[in-house]
C-alpha positions, -999 to 999 in steps of 0.1 A, spaced: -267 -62 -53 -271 -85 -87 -288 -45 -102 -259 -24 -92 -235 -56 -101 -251 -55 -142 -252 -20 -139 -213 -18 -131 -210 -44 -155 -222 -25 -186 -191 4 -183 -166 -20 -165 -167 -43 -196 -162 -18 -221 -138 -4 -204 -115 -36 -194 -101 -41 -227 -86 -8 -229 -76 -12 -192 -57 -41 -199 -31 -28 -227 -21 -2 -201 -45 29 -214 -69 47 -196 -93 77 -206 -88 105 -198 -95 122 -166 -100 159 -173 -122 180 -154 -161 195 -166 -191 196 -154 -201 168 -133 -170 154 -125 -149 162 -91 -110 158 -94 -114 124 -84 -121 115 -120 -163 109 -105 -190 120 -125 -229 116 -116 -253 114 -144 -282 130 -129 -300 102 -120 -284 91 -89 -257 67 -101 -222 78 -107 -190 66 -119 -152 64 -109 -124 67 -130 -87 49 -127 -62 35 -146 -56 9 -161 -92 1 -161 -109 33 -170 -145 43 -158 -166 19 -140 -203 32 -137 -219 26 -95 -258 29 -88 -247 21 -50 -213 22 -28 -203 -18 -29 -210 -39 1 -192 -69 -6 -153 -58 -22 -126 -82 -29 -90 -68 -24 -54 -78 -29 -36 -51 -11 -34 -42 16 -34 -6 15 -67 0 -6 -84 -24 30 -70 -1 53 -84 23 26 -116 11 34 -111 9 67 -103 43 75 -136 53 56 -158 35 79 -159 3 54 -141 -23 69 -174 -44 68 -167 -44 30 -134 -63 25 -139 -98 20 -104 -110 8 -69 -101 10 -43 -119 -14 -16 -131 13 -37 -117 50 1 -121 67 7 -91 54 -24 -74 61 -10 -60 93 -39 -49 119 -23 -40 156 -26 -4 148 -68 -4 143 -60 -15 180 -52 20 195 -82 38 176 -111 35 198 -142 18 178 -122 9 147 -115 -31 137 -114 -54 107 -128 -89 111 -95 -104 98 -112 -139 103 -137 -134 78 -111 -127 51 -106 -147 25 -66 -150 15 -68 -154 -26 -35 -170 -30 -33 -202 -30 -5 -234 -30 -7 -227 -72 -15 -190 -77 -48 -176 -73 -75 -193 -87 -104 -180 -110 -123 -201 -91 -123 -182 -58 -135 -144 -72 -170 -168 -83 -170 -178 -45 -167 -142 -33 -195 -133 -56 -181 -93 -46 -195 -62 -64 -162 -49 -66 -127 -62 -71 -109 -31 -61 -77 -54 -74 -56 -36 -101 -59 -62 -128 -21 -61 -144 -12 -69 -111 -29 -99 -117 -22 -110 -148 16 -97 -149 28 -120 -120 28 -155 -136 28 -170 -95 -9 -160 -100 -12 -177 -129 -39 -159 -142 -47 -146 -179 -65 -116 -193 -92 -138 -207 -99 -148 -172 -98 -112 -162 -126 -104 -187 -147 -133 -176 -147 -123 -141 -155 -89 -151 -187 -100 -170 -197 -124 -150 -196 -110 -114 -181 -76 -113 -156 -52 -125 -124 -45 -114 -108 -6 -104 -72 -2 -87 -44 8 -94 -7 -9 -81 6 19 -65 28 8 -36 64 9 -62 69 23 -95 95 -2 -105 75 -30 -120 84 -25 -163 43 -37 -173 32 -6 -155 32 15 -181 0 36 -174 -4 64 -146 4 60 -108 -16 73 -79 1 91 -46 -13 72 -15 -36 101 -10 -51 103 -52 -54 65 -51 -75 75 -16 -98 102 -30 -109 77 -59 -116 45 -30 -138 75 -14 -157 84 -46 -165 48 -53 -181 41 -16 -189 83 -16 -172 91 13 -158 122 -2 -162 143 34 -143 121 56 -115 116 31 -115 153 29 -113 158 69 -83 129 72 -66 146 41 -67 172 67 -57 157 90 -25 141 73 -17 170 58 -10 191 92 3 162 112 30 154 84 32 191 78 39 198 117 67 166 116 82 180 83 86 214 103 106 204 133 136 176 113 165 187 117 187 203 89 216 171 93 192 139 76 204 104 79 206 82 46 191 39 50 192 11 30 156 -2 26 155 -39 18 138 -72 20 149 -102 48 124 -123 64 149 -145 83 160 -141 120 201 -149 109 200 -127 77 231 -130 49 215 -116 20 191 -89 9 171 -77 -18 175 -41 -21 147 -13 -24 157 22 -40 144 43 -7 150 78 -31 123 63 -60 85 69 -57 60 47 -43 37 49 -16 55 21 5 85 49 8 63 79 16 68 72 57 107 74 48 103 104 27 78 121 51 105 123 79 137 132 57 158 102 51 175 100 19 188 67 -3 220 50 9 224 39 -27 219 68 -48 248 73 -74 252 31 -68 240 7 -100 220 -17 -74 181 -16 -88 153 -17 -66 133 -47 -57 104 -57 -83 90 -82 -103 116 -85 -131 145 -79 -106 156 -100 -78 190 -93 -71 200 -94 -35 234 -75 -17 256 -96 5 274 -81 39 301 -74 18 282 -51 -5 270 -35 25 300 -27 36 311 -10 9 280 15 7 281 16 46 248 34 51 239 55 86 207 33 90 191 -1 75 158 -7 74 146 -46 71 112 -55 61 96 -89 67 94 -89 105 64 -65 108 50 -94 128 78 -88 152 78 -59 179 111 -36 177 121 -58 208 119 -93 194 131 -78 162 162 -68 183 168 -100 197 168 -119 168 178 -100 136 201 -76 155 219 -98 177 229 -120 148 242 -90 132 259 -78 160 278 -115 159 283 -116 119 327 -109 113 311 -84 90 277 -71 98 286 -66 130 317 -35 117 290 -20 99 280 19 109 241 12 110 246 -22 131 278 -1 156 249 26 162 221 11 167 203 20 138 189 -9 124 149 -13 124 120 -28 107 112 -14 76 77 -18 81 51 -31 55 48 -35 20 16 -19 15 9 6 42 -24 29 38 -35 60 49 -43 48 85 -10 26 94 12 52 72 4 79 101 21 53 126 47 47 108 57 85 103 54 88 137 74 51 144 108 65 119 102 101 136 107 91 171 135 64 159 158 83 141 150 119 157 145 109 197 156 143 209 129 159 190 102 136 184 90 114 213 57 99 223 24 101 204 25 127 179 -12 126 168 -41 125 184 -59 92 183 -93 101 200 -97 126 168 -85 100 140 -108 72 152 -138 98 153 -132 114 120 -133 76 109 -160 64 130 -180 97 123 
């Protein structure tokens, strides 16, 4: 697609400069442009919107589209495009097992390239990939000094191959994102403008919208509080804390079924780039919270997660007094960067955890998910 790739080229470029100080234009409505910030120009090529970057002109959907996270492949995937994703920064956490129960629907996971590598991502690597997108939300990139990547290499790779269009949208705690943030479902509406796929992200809008709306209906009124937070070892003694009652679309599951933040009105910040504090037992015991939720065993089922994480806390002098850990209530938190696709199992994974006498089972139908994505 080296015609579509100069095409992008010539908007993506004038557009990166802005991007990358943290502006973007504006997005406001008129004729020709949808609310997902696309405008055709008549002529059978259109353009796509989103901060930081701005607008990035298409003659063609991309066939070859280099990712970082997670949630804009299962993005992707759940628009029939899974053929397109051709890297992933860190695949572990690319998690896949729930493609399995939707009937026709897969990702080719060994055909993935992982971007990240022993010393940060190299520039290297986006030549290789020679994609016609890098649906990778450059300040990402360029604010994480592990990647060890600059803005002048950002603009190079822009020129050279292709233009970049995401947006970091899975926390809203990260001090360099000073431009707008997307909801799970906006950042979805502009992945389906760019590979025009606007009817099926309108029927599984749909579709989310009454399956969370019919969960949403039936919580009860009495709502437990958790402690979100980051452990990947099996014999945990620290953690680094999330802020479960802030926005991003990693907490939407949580908010989607009713549970509140176990340390609202504390002085603990969330987990992000500039801040990685971590809580001890002790800590825990003073906030006591009705339910903890541990990420970094997504790898894990529920039952190995059991026999491992929760069994040591049930042994720890002071885990083991803890509420959460005396109850039962201590699960996987789940990924870091769930889409549109695994977020439905998850709501329905927290809603059959923490409310068994009202939620049990499947609560969706899966033969109607995989055709809507399947078409």
């Amino acid at each position: 697609m080296e015609y579509t790739r100069r095409k992008v080229m010539a908007v993506g470029a004038a557009t990166i400069a802005t991007g990358l100080a943290g502006c973007s234009e504006s997005e406001s409505g008129g004729d020709g442009t949808d609310t997902a910030g696309t405008e055709s120009n008549g002529s059978g090529s259109y353009s796509v919107s989103m901060a930081p970057v701005g607008e990035v002109q298409f003659d063609a959907p991309p066939e070859s589209v280099a990712h970082y996270f997670p949630d804009y492949a299962d993005m992707a995937v759940a628009l029939g495009k899974a053929s397109t994703i051709n890297s992933i920064g860190m695949p572990s956490r690319y998690h896949t097992t729930h493609y399995d129960a939707l009937e026709g629907v897969s990702v080719d996971t060994e055909s993935v390239t992982k971007l990240i590598g022993e010393s940060g991502i190299p520039k290297e690597i986006f030549f290789e990939l020679d994609s016609d997108l890098h649906m990778i939300d450059p300040q990402w990139l360029i604010s994480n000094d592990a990647f060890k990547l600059e803005s002048s290499d950002i603009e190079d790779i822009t020129e050279r191959i292709a233009p970049f269009l995401g947006n970091a949208i899975f926390r809203r705690t990260d001090k360099w994102h000073d431009y707008e943030y997307y909801t799970l479902y906006d950042a979805f509406e502009k992945v389906a403008s760019v590979y025009q796929e606007s009817e099926r992200f309108e029927q599984l809008k749909t579709f989310h919208d009454d399956y969370v709306g019919e969960i949403e209906s039936q919580l009860p009124e009495e709502r437990p509080n958790a402690l979100l937070c980051w452990q990947g070892e099996d014999k945990p003694e620290s953690f680094s804390p999330y802020r479960l009652g802030g926005e991003g679309t990693n907490k939407k599951a949580f908010h989607d079924i009713g549970l509140t933040d176990a340390l609202e009105g504390s002085d603990v910040e969330g987990l992000s780039e500039s801040s990685r504090g971590t809580i001890d037992y002790e800590t825990l015991a003073q906030v006591d919270p009705d339910s903890i939720l541990v990420r970094g065993h997504e790898a894990k089922t529920q039952e190995e997660f059991q026999n491992t994480v929760v069994a040591f806390m049930k042994e720890h002098p002071v885990a083991s007094k803890l509420t959460a850990v005396q109850d039962d209530t201590v699960f996987r938190g789940g990924p870091i960067y769930p889409g549109p696709l695994h977020h439905l199992f998850l709501v329905e994974r927290y809603a059959t955890s923490y409310y068994p006498d009202t939620f049990s089972g499947e609560l969706f139908d899966r033969s109607e998910l995989a055709s809507i994505i399947t078409g």
